[in-house]
N, C-alpha and C positions, 0 to 999 in steps of 0.2 A: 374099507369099502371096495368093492368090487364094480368096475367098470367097461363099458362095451363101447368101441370106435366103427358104425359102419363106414366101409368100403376099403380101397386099395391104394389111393394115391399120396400125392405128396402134403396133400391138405389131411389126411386122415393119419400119417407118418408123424407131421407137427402137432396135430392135438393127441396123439399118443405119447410122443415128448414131454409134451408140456402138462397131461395130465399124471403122467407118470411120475413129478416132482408135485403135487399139490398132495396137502396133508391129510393123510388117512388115509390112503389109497395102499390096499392090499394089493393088488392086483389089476394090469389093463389087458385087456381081450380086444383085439383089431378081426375083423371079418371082412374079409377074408385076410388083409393085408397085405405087406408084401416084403422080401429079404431084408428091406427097411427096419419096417415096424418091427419086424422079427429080434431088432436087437433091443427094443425098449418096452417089447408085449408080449404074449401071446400069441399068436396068430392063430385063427378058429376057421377052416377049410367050407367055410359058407359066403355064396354067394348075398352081395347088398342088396341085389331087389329079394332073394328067398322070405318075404316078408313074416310069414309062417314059421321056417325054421329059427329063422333071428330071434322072434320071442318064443321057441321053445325052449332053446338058447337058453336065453336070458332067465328064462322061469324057475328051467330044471339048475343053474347054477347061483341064482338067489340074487343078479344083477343090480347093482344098487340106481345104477344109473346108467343109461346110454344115449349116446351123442351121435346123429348121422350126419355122415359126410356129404355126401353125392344127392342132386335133386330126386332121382328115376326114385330108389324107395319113398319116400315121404308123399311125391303124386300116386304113387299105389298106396299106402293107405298107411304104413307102416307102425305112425303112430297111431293109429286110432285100434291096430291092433294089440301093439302094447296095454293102452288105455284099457280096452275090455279086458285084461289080463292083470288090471292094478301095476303093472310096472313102469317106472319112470324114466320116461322119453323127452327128450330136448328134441324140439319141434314139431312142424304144424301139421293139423290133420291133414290128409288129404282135401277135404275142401276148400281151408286155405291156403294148400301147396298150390289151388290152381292160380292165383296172382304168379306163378313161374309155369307153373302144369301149360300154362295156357295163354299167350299173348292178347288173344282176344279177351279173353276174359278178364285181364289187368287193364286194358285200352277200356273195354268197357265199363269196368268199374272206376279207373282214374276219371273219366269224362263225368260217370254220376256225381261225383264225390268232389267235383269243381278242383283235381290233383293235377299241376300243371304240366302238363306232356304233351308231345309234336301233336299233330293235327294228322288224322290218318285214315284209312278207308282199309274196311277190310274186304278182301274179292275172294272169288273162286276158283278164275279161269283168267285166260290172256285177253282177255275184251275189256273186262272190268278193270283189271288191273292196269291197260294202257289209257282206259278210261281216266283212274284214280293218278296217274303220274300224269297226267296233262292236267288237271285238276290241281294238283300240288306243289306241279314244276319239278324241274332237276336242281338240286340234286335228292334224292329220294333214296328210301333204304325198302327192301323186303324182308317182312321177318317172318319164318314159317310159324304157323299157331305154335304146335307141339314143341317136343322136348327133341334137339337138335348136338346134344354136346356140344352146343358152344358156338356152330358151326352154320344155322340155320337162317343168319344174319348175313345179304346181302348189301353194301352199300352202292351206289348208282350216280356217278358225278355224267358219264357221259353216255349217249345214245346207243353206240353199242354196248355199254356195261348193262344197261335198262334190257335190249334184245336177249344179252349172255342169260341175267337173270329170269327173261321169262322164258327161254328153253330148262332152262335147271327145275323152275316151279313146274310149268305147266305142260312140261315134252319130257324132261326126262324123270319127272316124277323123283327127285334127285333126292328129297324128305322122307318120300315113304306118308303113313298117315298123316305125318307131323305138318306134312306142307299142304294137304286137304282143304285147310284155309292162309290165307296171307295176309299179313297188316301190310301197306305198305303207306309209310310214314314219312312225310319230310324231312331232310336231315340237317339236325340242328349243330348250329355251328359254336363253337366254344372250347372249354375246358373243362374232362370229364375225368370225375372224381367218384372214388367207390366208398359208399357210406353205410355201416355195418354196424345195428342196434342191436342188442338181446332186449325180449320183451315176453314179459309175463301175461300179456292180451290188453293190458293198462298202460302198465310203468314202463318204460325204458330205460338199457345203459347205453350211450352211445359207445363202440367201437373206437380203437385209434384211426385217424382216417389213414386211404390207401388210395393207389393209382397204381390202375394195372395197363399193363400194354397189349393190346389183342390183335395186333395183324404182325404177322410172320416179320418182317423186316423190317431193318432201319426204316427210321424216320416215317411211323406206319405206314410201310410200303407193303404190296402183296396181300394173299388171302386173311383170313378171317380165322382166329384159333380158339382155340378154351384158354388164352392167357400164356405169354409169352417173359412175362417177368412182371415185378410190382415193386412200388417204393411207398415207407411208411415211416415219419408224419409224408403226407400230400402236401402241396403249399397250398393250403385252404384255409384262406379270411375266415374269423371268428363269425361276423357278422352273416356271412354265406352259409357256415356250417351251422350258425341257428334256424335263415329261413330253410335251410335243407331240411331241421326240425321239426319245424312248425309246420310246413306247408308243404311238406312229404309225407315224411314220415308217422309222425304223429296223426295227419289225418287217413291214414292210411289203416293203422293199428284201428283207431276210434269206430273208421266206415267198416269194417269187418266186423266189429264185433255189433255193431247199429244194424248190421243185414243178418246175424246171428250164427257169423260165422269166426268167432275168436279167433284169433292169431296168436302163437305162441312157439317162442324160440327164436332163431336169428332171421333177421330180417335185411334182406342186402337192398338195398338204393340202388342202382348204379344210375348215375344223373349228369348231365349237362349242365355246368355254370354258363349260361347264355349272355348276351347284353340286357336280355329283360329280365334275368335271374334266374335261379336252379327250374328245371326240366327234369323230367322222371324221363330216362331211357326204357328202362327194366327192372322186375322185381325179381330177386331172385329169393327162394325159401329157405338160403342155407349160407353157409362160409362160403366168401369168394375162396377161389382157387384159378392163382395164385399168394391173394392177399395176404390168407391167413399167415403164410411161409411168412410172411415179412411184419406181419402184425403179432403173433402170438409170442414171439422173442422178447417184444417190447413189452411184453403184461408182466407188473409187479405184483399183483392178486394171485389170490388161488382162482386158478381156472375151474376145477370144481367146484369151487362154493357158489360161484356165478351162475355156472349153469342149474347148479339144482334151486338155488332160487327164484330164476325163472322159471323152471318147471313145475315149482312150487305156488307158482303164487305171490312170491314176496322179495318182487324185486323194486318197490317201493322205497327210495330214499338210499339208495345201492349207487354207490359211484364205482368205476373202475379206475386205477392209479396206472401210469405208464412209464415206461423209464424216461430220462430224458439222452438218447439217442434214438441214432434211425438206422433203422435196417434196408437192404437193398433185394430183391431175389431175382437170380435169372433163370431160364428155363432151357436146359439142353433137353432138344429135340431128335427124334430119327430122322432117317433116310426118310423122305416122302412126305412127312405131315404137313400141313391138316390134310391129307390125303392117302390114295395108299402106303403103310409104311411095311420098312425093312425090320424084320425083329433076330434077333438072333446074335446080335453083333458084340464082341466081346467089348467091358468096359475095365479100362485100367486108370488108374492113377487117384482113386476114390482116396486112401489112407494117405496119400499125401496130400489131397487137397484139404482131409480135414484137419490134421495135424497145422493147417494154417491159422495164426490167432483170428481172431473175429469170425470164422468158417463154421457155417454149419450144411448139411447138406441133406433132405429127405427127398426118398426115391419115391417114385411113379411107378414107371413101366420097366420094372426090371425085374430080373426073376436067376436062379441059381438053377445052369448045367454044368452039372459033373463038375460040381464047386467052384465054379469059375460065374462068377457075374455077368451078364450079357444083357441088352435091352428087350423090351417085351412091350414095346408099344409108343405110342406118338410122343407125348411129352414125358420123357427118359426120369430126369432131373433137377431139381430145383436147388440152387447153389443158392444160399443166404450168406450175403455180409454183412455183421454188424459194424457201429464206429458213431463216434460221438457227432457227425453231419453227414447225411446223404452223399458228400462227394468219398469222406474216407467209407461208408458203406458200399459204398459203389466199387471201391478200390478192390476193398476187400473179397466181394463178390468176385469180380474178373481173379484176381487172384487164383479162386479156387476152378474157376472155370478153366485157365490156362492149363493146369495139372491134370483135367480129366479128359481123357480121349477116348473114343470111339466111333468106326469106319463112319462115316455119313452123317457127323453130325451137325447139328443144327444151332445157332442163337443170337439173338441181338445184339449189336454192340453197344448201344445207347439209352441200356435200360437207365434211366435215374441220369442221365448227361446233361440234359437242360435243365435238370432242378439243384444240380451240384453246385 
């Protein structure tokens, strides 16, 4: 079988890995990719939103199957282009990308659908919106409707943080269309956990669960990123991880296809264990990124067989099998991010980091000048440790992090510390 991985990062680097060892597989093709994937794919010099070219792609070379990475294709349409073309795509039309495509439009549909999430108002301008946080009280979050990279998510404990965020929405236009509209939500207090189903528009496989860490610094200090590291098993109660089932997820899958818009392919949660119980934060239409770095290590299944029988139809009575260790993933960052970053900056000590037992390591933002590896963007690298408990996963991770340098970098030191 022949197989397609859109996009470039470190989540698209790990299902190239890991689809590269499931059976039957002739060949994997990554698009556009990166010096990463380059050592387990193919790599095919097409952009992931090119939605057009991807399945001409896919067509002219007999594509048995493809997996996208990144949300931006799947809200343009991606699959539904596939679909008119007969070829088999892992995930959701664009109409149910827009539960991610669109914050308003998941807020509005969890509220029909009785799916338990913050309490929120959506505005347009700075009137309504200090309307809507005196309404709510602090602490309060702003989230821009659109597609933000990750980034679009203010949180708001004190009165200047509320000021910061309404010059960002509403003066510096700081989103672009994406910030056009704003939720802005109460911010619920708890323990938050990333919950990640494959689903055939019916059936479900739950994911291993995860927890990722999204603000730049220890002890989530600082800005707000696309994921700073992840740890997988999460310490998630049996009993939690089912109403997360029940009364997320599941009705979630159910309300989409009831409004006649099926959902199909991965489905991310990311939710709040509250004191009244799980809370929907965010839906996201695809692999977390970071998570999967840290979840896809631990699948004993063939990852292909998985995916094609949710695109199939027939993932009814489909469990997936795990190891029993945990993985840890950290994220070496540029100079600058989440903000403007430095690109160019040489990276050395890659082959001895992997050369570490339990190390694994897929690239992001990095690219090959004049044969020398350098960074090419905000988040560089994702260092994975394996080990039979989250503390020697963690170990293992710092390990290979220690080995790898380059000028201005960046990362946490506490990914996976309180659950060790």
């Amino acid at each position: 079988m022949r197989v397609l991985v859109v996009g470039s990062g470190a989540r698209e680097h790990a299902l190239a890995w890991k689809l590269s060892r499931s059976e039957g597989v002739e060949e994997v093709y990554v698009a556009p990719g990166n010096p990463g994937t380059a050592a387990v794919a193919t790599c095919v010099p097409i952009a992931a939103d090119a939605t057009v070219e991807l399945a001409d792609f896919a067509a002219g070379l007999k594509i048995d199957t493809t997996i996208v990475g990144p949300e931006l294709p799947l809200v343009l349409g991606i699959a539904d282009e596939f679909a008119g073309r007969g070829l088999r795509l892992v995930g959701p039309s664009a109409a149910a990308a827009q539960l991610e495509g669109s914050k308003v439009f998941c807020k509005e549909f969890c509220l029909r659908r009785g799916i338990p999430t913050a309490r929120a108002e959506v505005v347009r301008d700075r009137a309504a919106a200090a309307a809507a946080v005196k309404k709510l009280g602090r602490p309060v979050v702003f989230k821009a409707d659109g597609l933000a990279a990750g980034k679009g998510v203010l949180v708001c404990r004190s009165a200047d943080e509320v000021e910061a965020a309404m010059v960002r929405f509403f003066e510096e236009r700081a989103f672009g269309a994406a910030g056009e509209r704003v939720v802005v939500e109460e911010c619920l207090e708890g323990d938050e956990v990333s919950f990640m189903v494959l689903t055939d528009g019916a059936a479900t496989v739950p994911l291993a669960s995860a927890r990722d860490y999204k603000r730049l610094g220890d002890g989530d200090a600082g800005p707000n990123t696309g994921g700073m590291g992840a740890v997988s098993p999460a310490a998630l109660d049996g009993e939690v991880a089912g109403r997360i089932l029940r009364e997320i997820v599941v009705p979630t899958i159910a309300g989409m296809a009831d409004e006649g818009v099926p959902y199909r392919g991965v489905l991310y949660a990311g939710v709040m264990v509250t004191r009244d119980g799980p809370q929907l934060l965010e839906i996201n239409c695809r692999l977390g990124d970071p998570e999967t770095q840290a979840v896809l290590p631990r699948l004993e299944d063939d990852l292909l067989a998985l995916l094609n029988a949710a695109a199939d139809g027939e993932l009814t009575g489909r469990r997936a099998s795990w190891k029993r260790e945990a993985c840890a993933c950290v994220v070496l960052a540029g100079e600058g991010y989440p903000g403007k970053v430095r690109k160019g900056d040489p990276i050395t000590g890659l082959a001895e980091a992997l050369a570490q037992p339990g190390v694994l390591v897929f690239h992001a933002g990095t690219r090959l000048a004049e044969g020398q590896l350098v960074t090419d963007g905000g988040r560089v690298l994702s260092v994975v440790g394996r080990g039979a408990t989250i503390a020697d996963a963690t170990s293992a991770a710092y390990r290979g992090v220690d080995l790898i340098r380059f000028p201005g970098r960046q990362f946490r030191t506490d990914i996976g510390r309180s659950l060790a």
